[in-house]
C-alpha positions in Angstrom: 172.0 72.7 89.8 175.0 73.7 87.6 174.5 76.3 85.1 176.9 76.9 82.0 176.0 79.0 79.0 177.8 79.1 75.4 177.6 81.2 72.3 177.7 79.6 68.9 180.8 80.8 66.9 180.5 80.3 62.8 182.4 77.9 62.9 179.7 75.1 64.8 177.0 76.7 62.5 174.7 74.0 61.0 175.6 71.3 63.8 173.0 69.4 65.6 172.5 70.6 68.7 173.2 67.5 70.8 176.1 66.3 69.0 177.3 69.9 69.8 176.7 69.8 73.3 178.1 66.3 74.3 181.3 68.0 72.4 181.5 70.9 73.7 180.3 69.6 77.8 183.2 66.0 77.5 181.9 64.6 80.2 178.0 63.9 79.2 177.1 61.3 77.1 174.8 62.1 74.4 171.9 60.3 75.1 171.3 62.3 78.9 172.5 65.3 77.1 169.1 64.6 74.9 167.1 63.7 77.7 168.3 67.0 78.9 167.3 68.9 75.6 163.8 67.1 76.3 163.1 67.8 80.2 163.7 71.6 79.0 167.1 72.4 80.7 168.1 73.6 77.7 167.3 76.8 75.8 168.6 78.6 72.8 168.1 82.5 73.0 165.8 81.8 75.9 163.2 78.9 74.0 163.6 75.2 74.3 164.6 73.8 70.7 165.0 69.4 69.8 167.6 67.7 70.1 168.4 67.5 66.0 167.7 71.9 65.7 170.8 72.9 63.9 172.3 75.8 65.4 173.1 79.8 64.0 175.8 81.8 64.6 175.2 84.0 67.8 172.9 81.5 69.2 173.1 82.0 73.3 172.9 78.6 74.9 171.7 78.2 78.2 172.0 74.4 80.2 171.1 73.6 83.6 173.1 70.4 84.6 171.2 68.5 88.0 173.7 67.4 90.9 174.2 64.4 90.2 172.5 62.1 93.4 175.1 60.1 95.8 175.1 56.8 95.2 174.5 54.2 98.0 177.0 51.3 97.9 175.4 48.5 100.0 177.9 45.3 101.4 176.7 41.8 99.8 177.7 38.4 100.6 178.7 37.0 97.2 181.3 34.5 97.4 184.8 35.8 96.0 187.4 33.3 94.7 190.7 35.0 96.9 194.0 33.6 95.6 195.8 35.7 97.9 195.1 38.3 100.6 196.8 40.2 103.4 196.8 43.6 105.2 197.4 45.7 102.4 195.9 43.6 99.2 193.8 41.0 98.4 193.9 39.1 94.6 190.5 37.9 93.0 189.8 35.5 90.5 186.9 37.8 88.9 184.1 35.2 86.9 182.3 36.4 83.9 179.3 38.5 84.0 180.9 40.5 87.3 180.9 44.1 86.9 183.6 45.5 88.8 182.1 48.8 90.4 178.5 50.6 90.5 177.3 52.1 87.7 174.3 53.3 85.5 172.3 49.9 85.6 174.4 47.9 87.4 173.9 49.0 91.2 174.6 45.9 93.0 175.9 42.3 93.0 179.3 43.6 92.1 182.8 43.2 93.2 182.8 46.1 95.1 179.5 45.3 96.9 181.1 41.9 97.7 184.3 43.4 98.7 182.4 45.5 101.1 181.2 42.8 102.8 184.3 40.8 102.7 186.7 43.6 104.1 184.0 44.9 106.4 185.3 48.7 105.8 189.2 47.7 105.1 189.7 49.2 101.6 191.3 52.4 100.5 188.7 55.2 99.9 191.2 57.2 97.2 188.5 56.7 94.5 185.3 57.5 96.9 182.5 55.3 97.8 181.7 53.9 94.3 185.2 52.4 93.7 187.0 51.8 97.0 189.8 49.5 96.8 189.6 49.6 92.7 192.8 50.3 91.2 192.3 48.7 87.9 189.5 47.2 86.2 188.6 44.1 83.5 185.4 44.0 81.7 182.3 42.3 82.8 182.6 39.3 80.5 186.2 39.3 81.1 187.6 37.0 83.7 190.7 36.7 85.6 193.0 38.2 88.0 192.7 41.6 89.5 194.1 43.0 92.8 192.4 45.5 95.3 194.0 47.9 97.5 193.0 48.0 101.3 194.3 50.7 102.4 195.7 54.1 100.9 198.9 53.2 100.6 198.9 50.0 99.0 196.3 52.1 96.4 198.7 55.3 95.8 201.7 52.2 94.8 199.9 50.5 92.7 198.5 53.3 90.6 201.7 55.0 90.6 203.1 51.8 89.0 200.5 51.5 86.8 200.8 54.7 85.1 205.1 54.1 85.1 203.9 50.6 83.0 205.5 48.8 86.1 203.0 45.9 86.3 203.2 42.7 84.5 199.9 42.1 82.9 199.1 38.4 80.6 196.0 37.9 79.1 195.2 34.8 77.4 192.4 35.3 74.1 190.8 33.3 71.6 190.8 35.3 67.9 188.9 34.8 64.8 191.2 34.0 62.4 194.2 32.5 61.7 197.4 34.4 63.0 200.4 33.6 60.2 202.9 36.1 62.8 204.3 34.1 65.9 204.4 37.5 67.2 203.9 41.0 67.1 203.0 44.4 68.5 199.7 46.5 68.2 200.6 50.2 68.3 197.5 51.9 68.0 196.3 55.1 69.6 192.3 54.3 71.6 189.8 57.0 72.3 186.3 57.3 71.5 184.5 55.9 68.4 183.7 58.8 66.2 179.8 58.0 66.2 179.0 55.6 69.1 180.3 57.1 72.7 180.0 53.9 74.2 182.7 51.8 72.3 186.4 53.0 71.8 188.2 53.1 68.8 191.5 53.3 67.0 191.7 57.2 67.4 194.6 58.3 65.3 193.9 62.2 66.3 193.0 62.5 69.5 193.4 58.9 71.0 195.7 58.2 74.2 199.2 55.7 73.2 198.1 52.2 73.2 200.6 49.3 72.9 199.6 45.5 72.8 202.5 42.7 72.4 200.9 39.0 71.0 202.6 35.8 70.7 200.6 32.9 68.8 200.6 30.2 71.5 197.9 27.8 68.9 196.5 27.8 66.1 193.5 26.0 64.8 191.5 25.7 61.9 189.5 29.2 61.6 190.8 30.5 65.1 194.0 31.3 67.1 194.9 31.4 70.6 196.8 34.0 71.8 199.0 35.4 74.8 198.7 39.1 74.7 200.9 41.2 77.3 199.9 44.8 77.9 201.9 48.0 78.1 199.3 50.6 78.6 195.6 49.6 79.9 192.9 51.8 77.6 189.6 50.7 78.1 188.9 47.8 76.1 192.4 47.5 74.7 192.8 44.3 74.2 189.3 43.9 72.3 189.9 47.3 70.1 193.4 46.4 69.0 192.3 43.0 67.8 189.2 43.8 66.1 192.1 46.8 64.8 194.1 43.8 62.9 191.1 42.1 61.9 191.2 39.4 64.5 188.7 40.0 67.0 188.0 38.4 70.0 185.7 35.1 69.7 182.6 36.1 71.6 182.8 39.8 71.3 179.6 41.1 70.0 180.7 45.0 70.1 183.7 44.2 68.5 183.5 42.0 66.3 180.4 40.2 64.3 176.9 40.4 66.0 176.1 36.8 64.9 178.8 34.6 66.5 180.6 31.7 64.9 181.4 30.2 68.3 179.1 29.2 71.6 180.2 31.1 74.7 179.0 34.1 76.1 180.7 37.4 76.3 184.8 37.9 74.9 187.3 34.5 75.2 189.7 37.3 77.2 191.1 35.9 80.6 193.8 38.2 82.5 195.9 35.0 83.4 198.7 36.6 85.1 199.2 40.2 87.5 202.8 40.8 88.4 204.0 43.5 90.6 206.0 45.0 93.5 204.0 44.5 96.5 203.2 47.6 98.5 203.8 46.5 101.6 206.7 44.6 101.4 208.5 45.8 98.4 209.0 42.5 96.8 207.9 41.5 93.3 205.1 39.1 93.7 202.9 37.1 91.1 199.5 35.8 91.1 197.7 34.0 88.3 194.4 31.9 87.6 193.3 29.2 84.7 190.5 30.7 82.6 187.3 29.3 83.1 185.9 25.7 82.0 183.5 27.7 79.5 186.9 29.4 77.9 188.8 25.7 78.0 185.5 24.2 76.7 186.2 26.5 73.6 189.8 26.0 72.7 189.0 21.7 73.3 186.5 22.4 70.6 188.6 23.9 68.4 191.0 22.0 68.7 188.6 18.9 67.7 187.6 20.8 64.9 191.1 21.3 63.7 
């Protein structure tokens, strides 16, 4: 059990307590920080208070913060589609509704469960037993190419160029709208939205550099199809800076509109090209993958519509 303890300065007087707490903890979310308020690991001047009490000057907060439990990652034979693989990497073709690692809610039939049973132990354990071999990730409902390190090498040179921007990354998107530019660049700072800790946002005070380059490769009637190349990798980038410029991604129901205006499930967002030196050879190599027939099923539809 980890215990921390805070004093209220004037300044945070009248705040709600949770909201408080998830600010002043970073790494809780609010909604176990509330079901921590309301198991009664939390106490203000020694008496549990709800979640909404609005805090005092010189209140003495006390929270106790469980260990969080180890996670068991079990091996799973779910068929991968390889494109290429080799002693120190192997290149998926990740489909839709995949999610890459474990997490809340999602404890198995993911990549890493099938990459356990695949590589039967060969993957790099840099980022421990929940993420071995993950050195960068796509959304669920995204599809497309992503490579996995086996070994700790290959996974210290590929995050290393990662962070340097080193990695040629194309994505290929369908957007609401029509897109007059036949180019552009989306330089937009992404953190977390103000009042939903679950999505990210344009954060122009204390969001992380984000840069997106698009080039208009059709347009249809009430639509546009896009190749979008990426110079940093923010989670959710790609669907932030869009919905940013008022084009968001067809399919996007976090993003964009809750009631759809086109059939297919989850964002039209396919990483359709990974570039990069390879870590075992030191040559540049290139992988890429055709987005899936429910993403070319779209743009054939729009393109009869048009």
């Amino acid at each position: 059990m980890r215990n921390e303890t805070f004093t209220v300065t004037s300044e945070d007087e009248g705040k709600r307590l949770d909201v408080w707490l998830t600010d002043v903890l970073g790494s809780l979310s609010r909604s176990y920080v509330g079901k921590l308020i309301q198991q009664g690991n939390v106490t203000v001047d020694g008496k549990a208070q709800k979640a909404g009490y609005k805090l005092k000057t010189g209140d003495y907060i006390e929270i106790s913060i469980p260990e969080p439990r180890q996670m068991e990652v079990r091996a799973e034979d779910i068929p991968l589609d390889i494109i290429h693989e080799d002693n120190d990497i192997i290149v998926i073709n990740k489909p839709r509704g995949m999610v890459v690692h474990p997490a809340a809610g999602n404890y198995s039939g993911t990549l890493v469960n099938a990459l356990l049973k695949h590589c039967s132990g060969s993957l790099s354990d840099i980022n421990g037993v929940i993420r071995p071999g993950i050195v960068h990730r796509i959304d669920k409902d995204t599809t497309g190419v992503l490579v996995i390190a086996k070994n700790n090498n290959a996974h210290a040179l590929l995050s290393r160029k990662l962070k340097e921007h080193d990695v040629k990354r194309i994505y290929t998107a369908v957007v609401e709208g029509v897109i007059n530019e036949e180019r552009g660049m989306i330089d937009a700072p992404i953190g977390r939205h103000p009042a939903d800790r679950k999505k990210m946002a344009v954060n122009l005070k204390n969001g992380k550099r984000a840069v997106t380059y698009f080039r208009v490769l059709e347009r249809f009637k009430s639509a546009t199809l896009l190749e979008l190349k990426l110079e940093t990798g923010r989670t959710h980038q790609i669907r932030v800076h869009m919905s940013y410029i008022g084009h968001p991604l067809a399919g996007d129901t976090v993003y964009g509109r809750k009631k759809q205006l086109y059939e297919i499930d989850g964002q039209a967002l396919h990483a359709a090209v990974l570039g990069f030196e390879h870590p075992g050879t030191g040559e540049y190599v290139e992988y890429s993958a055709e987005p899936p027939e429910e993403f070319k099923k779209l743009v054939e539809k729009l393109r009869h519509d048009k």
